[in-house]
C-alpha positions, 0 to 999 in steps of 0.5 A: 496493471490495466485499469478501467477507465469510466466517466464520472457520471457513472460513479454517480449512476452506477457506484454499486457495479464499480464497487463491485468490479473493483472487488472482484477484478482487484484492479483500479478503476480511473474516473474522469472528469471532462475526459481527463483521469481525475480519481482512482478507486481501488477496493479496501483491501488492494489500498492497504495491501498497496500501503504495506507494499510502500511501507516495506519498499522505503524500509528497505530503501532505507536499510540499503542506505544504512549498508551502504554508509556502513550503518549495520550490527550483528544480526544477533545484537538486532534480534536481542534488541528486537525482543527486547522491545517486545518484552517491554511492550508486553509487560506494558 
């Protein structure tokens, strides 16, 4: 992914067009300080979508290490104890 790369001073003058372009392009934009990366900025969206992409990838970081040390259950026992925890919550 290729990220733009604009002074910091621009983010003062010109905050509506980076906001803009990070929206529309859907990419991250750095900032720098005295010519040095400094900040990253990244529409709304794209940050969450990032957090879910994280989350999922040490979920399944996780699980491959439970397989690994033989930490695992018939997939029928996880779905029964998956809905089981739904109906708790929906008769909360």
């Amino acid at each position: 992914m290729n990220a733009e790369i604009r002074p910091s001073k621009d983010l003062r003058n010109h905050y509506s067009e980076i906001s803009r372009e990070c929206h529309e392009n859907r990419k991250p934009i750095i900032i720098t300080v005295n010519g040095r990366g400094d900040t990253v900025l990244l529409g709304l969206q794209e940050f969450y979508q990032m957090q879910s992409e994280l989350e999922l990838l040490r979920t399944l970081s996780q699980a491959e290490e439970d397989a690994a040390q033989g930490r695992t259950a018939p997939v029928q026992d996880t779905f029964d104890d998956i809905r089981a925890a739904l109906m708790e919550k929906k008769s909360i």
